[in-house]
N, C-alpha and C positions, 0 to 999 in steps of 0.2 A: 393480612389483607387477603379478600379472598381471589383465586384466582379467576384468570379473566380466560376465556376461551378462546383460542385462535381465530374465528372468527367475528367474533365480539370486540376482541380488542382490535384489531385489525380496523375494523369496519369504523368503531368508534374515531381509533385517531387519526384516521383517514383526514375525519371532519375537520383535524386541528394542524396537522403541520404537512397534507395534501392539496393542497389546495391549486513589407518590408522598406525597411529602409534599405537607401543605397549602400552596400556595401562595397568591395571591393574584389579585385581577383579572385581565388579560390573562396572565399567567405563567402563573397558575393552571391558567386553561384551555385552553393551548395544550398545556402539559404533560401535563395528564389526556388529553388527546385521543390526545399525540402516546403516551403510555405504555399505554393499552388496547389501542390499535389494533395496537401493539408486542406485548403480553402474547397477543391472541389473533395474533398470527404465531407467535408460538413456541410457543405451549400447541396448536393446532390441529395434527394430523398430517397426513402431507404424501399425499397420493393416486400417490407415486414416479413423476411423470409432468411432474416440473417447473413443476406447476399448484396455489398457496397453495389451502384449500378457501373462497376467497371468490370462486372461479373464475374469478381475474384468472392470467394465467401470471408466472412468477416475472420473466421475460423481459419483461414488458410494456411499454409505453409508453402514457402517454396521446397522447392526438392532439394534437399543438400547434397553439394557437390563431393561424392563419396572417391575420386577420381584415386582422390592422396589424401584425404582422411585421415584423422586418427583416433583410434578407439581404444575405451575404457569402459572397464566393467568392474566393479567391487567385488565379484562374487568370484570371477573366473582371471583376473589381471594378476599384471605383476610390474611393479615400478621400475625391474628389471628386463620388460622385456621390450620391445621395439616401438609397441602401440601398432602394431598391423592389424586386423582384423582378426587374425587366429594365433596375434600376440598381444594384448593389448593389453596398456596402463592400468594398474588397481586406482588411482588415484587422480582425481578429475584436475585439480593442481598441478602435479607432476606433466600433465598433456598440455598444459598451456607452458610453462614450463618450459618445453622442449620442443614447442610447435613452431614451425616458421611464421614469422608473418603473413596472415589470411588465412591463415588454415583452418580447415575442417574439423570438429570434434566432436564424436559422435557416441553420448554417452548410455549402457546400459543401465536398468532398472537398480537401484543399491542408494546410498544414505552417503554425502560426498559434503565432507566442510571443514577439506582443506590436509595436507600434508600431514601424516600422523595425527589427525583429528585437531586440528591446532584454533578451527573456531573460523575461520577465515579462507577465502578464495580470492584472491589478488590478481586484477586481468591487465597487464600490462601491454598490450600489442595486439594489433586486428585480427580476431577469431570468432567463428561463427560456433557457437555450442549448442546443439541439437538433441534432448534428453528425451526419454520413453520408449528406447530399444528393447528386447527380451535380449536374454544372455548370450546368442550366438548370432544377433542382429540380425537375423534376418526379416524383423515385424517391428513394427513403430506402431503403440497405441499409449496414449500418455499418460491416460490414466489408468491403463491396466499394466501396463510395464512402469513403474513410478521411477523417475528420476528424482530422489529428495536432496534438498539442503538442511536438513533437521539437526544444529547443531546438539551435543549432550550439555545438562548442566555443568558436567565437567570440564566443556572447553572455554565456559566463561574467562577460567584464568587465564587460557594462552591465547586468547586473540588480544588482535591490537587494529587498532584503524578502527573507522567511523562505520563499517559495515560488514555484514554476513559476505558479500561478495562485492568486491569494491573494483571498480573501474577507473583506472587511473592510468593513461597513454599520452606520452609527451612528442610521438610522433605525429605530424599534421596527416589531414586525410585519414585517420584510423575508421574501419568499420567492424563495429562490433554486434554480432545478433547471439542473445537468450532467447532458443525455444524450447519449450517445454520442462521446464523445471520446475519442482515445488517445494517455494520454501515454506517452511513452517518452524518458529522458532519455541512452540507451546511448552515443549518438555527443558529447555533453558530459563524459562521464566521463574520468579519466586511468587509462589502463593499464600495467601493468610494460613498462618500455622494453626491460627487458633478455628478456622474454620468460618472468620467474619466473611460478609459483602457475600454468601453463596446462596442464591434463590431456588428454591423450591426445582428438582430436574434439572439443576444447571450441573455440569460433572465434579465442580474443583471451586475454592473461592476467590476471592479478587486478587487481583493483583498488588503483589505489595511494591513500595516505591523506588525506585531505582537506588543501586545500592546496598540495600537491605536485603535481610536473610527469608529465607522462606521455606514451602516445602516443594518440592519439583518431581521433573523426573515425570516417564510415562506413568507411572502407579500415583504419583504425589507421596513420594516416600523417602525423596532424597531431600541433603539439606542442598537451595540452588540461592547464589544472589543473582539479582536481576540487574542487568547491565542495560547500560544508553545504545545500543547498538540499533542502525538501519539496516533491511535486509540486502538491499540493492543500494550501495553510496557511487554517485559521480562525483572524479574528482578531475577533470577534464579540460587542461588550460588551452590545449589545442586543439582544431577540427577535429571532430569526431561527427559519425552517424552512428546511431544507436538505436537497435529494434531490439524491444522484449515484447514477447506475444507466446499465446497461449501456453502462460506462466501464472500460478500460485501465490501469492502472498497473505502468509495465516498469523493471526501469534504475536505480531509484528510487537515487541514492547518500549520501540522509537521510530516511528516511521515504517512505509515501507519500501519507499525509494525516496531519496532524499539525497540532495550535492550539490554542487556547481558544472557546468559545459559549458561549452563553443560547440556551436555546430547546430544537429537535427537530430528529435527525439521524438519513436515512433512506440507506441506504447498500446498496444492493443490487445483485446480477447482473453485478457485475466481476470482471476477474482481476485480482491481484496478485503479479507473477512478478519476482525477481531486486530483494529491498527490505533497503538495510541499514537495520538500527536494531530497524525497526519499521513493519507495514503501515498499521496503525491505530494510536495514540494521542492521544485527544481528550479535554482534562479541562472540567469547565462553570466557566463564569465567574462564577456567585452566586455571593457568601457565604453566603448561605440554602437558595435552591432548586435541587435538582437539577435539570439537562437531560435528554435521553433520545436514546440513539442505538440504533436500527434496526441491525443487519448481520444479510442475509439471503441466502441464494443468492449467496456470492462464493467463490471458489477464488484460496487462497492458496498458494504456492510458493515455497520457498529465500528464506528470510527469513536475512540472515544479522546475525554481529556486530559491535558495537563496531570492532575492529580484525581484527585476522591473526587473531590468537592465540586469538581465540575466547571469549574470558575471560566478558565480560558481554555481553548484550541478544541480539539476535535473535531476537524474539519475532513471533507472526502479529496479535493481537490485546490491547491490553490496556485490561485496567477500570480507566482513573484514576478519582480522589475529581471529587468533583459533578457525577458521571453514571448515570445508570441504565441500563442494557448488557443489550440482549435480543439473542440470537445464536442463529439457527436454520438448517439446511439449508445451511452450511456445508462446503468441503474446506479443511480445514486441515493441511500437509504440509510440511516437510521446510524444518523451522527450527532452527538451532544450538541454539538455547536449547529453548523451547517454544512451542507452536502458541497457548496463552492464559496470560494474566498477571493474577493476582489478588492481587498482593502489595500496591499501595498502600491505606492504611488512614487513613480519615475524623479528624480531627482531633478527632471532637466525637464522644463514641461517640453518642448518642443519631440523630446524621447517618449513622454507618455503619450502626447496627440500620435506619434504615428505606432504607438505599440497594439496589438492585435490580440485582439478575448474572444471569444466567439461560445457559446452553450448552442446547441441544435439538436432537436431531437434526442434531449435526454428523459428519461425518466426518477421524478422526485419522489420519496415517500420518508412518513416518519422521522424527517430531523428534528431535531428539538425546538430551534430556535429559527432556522431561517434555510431558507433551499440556498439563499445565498446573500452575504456577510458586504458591507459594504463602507468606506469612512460615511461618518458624520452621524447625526440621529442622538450624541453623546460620544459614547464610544463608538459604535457600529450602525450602521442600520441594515435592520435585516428587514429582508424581500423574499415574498414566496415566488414560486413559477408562474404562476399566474399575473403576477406583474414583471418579468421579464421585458418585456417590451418596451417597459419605459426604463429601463438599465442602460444609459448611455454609454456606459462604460463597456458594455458589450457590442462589437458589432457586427455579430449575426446571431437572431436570437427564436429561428423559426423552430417549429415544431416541440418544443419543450412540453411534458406531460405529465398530470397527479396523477398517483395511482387512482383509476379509477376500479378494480376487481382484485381485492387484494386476496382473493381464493387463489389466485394464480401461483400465487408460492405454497400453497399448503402441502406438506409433505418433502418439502423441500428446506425453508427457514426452518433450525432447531425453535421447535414452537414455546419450551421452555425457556430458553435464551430470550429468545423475543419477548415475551411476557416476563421475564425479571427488566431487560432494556428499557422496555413501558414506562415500569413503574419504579425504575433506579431516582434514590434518593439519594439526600446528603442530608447528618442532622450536626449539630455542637450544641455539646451542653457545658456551662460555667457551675463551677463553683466556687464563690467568692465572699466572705466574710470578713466587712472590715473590722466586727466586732471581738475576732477571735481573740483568743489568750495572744497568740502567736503576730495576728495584724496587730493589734496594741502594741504590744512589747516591738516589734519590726519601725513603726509609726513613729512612739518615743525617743527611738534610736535615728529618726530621720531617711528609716531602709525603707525600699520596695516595698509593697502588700505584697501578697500571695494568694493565687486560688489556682483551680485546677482546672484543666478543660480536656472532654473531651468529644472525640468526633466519630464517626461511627457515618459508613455507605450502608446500602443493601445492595450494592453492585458495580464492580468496577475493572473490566477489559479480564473478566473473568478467562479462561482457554477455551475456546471452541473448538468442537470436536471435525476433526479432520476430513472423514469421511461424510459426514453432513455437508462441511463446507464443499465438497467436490459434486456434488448433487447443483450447484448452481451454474455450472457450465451446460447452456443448453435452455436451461430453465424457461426464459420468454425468448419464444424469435422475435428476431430483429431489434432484440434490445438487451445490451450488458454482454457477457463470456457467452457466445455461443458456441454447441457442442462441437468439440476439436476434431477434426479432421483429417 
């Protein structure tokens, strides 16, 4: 086929898929708190300047509390030494580890996943982690000092748990903030060995299916199996607050945050580039009270599916049951399925009448099949942005937008990736003879037939390259990962 031009294809598909409850005590109040402050993010319009009007920027960070600290660096640390600032941890593990409860960790630039490279980062107890230091901390810049979670194909064996970094705190009230970290799981993944599903400019072929061998590795030269792993897993039976913000998620080859909580989840100013499954899905862990999650100013991209074939999932965001879901100032782009998911339904209607969806001022472009996924229609019904309004299932649904100048990314989306995304197929071919020597003979004996099948993508959750994807922080003001701060 031939190819299509970045502006050409752009412009073309534009035309086709652009177009609380009462709780109680401590729940209670964490929830209200965490759900206003939510409501006015999304109901408030945005000043198109990448700045919420509480004139914090979308980008922002607080200042971490450096008082009693504790630092870690890969390049200059030692697991032996205290974690002071001119003794600090080699191992990002070891400091949580050792940290008090709420403590400070304040990580330098280096490659961090987990204890002797063991695959895994286990956050058991309220700690605030702050990544993109240079080596002798004296500068924070995140993308130029890189704080990475980039596990090896080799630690596929020694992790365990549902996640690259996994959150799991059985003390009530825990707060936990990820800032600035970038995970990237590309060089863990397994690739087509034989070189199937690689389009024209793309760097590596597709992905092969969980389980299975491949070839990996930064060069695509090791042998890697691809594991069910999410990069970020809650597993969260008690109060918890939870901030990730201007944080990475690349590569993802199950999710990129994905679990259960209690509590409030603030989720803002990341990218999300090359996630099968699913970017987001986080359902809450009461049986009673809903949680609340925050997604603000995050840019999502090539979310893809389930398998090859495209069949189910690949979604950017979705509403599971026992959450309340505010979604504002948003890019949401270029997912198999659809960019939001509002299909699961409350077990209890009286739970789903009062549970809270809200889409505001995001931006749609390029899904395949719908901006957003909905029961009924058959299996689904899918709805573009442009009919948001009559989404009752939503309730607050201002400002939502098609791409209308899709120049706006040029030089920024890999325009190769994009143009195999385009035009990603799925084909199966049979071959079935009831006539053969072999069907006869099989037939007379009362056996099975036989034939052969086969299936064959031109494209599927291929790795995207790293530094491209960090070119999207910034990218449009006042909408998606604006440039960090």
């Amino acid at each position: 086929m031939k190819k299509i031009t970045f502006f050409l294809s752009m412009a073309l598909a534009v035309s086709v898929s652009v177009q609380g409850q009462n709780l109680g005590g401590m729940i209670q109040a964490a929830a209200k708190k965490a759900a206003t402050q939510a409501v006015n993010n999304a109901t408030n319009k945005s000043n198109n300047n990448g700045t919420s009007n509480n004139g914090k920027s979308a980008a922002g960070s607080e200042t971490p509390d450096t008082r009693n600290a504790i630092y870690v660096s890969s390049e200059n640390g030692s697991n032996r030494n205290s974690g002071a600032k001119d003794a600090p941890y080699k191992n990002l593990q070891k400091a949580i580890d050792q940290a008090p409860d709420g403590a400070t960790i304040i990580v330098a630039q280096g490659n961090y996943y987990g204890t002797l490279n063991s695959g895994n980062i286990n956050i058991t107890k309220s700690v605030k982690i702050y990544g993109g230091y240079n080596d002798d901390f004296s500068s924070r810049n995140v993308l130029k000092y890189r704080t990475m979670v980039q596990p090896s194909g080799a630690s596929n064996g020694s992790q365990s748990g549902q996640g690259t970094m996994q959150i799991k705190i059985n003390n009530a009230n825990a707060v936990v903030v990820i800032d600035g970290l970038l995970f990237d799981r590309g060089n863990s993944v397994a690739y087509n060995p034989k070189g199937e599903g690689k389009p024209e400019g793309v760097e590596c072929p597709m992905m092969q299916p969980i389980g299975t061998a491949g070839i990996g590795g930064p060069s695509l030269t090791e042998q890697v199996y691809t594991t069910e792993t999410a990069e970020i897993y809650f597993d969260n039976p008690t109060l918890s607050q939870i901030t990730i913000r201007n944080c990475a998620f690349l590569n993802a080859p199950n999710y990129a945050i994905r679990g259960m909580f209690k509590g409030s989840a603030n989720i803002s100013n990341n990218i999300f580039v090359n996630i099968r499954m699913a970017a987001v899905e986080l359902s809450g862990s009461s049986a009673t009270a809903n949680s609340s999650v925050n997604f603000s100013y995050n840019t999502v991209l090539f979310v893809w599916a389930r398998l090859k074939d495209m069949a189910d999932m690949g979604y950017g965001f979705r509403y599971m049951n026992g959450i309340d879901c505010y979604l504002d100032h948003n890019i949401l782009g270029c997912c198999t399925f659809s960019a939001l998911d509002r299909c699961r339904v409350e077990s209890s209607k009286d739970r789903e009448a009062k549970k809270v969806t809200t889409s505001e001022h995001n931006i749609f472009f390029l899904n395949k099949q719908a901006d957003i996924c909905l029961p009924g229609g058959g299996m689904f019904l899918r709805v573009w942005a442009r009919d948001f309004d009559d989404v009752e299932a939503l309730a607050k649904v201002a400002g939502n937008k098609e791409l209308k100048d899709p120049s706006v990314f040029k030089g920024i989306i890999d325009e190769a990736y994009l143009n195999g995304f385009m035009t990603a197929s799925y084909k199966e071919t049979t071959n079935y003879d009831p006539n053969s020597p072999a069907n006869v003979f099989r037939a007379a004996m009362g056996m099975n037939q036989t034939g052969t099948m086969n299936s064959k993508a031109s494209m599927f959750a291929n790795r995207y390259p790293v530094e491209t994807a960090f070119k999207l922080f910034g990218a449009l003001s006042g909408y998606g990962a604006q440039a960090i701060k």
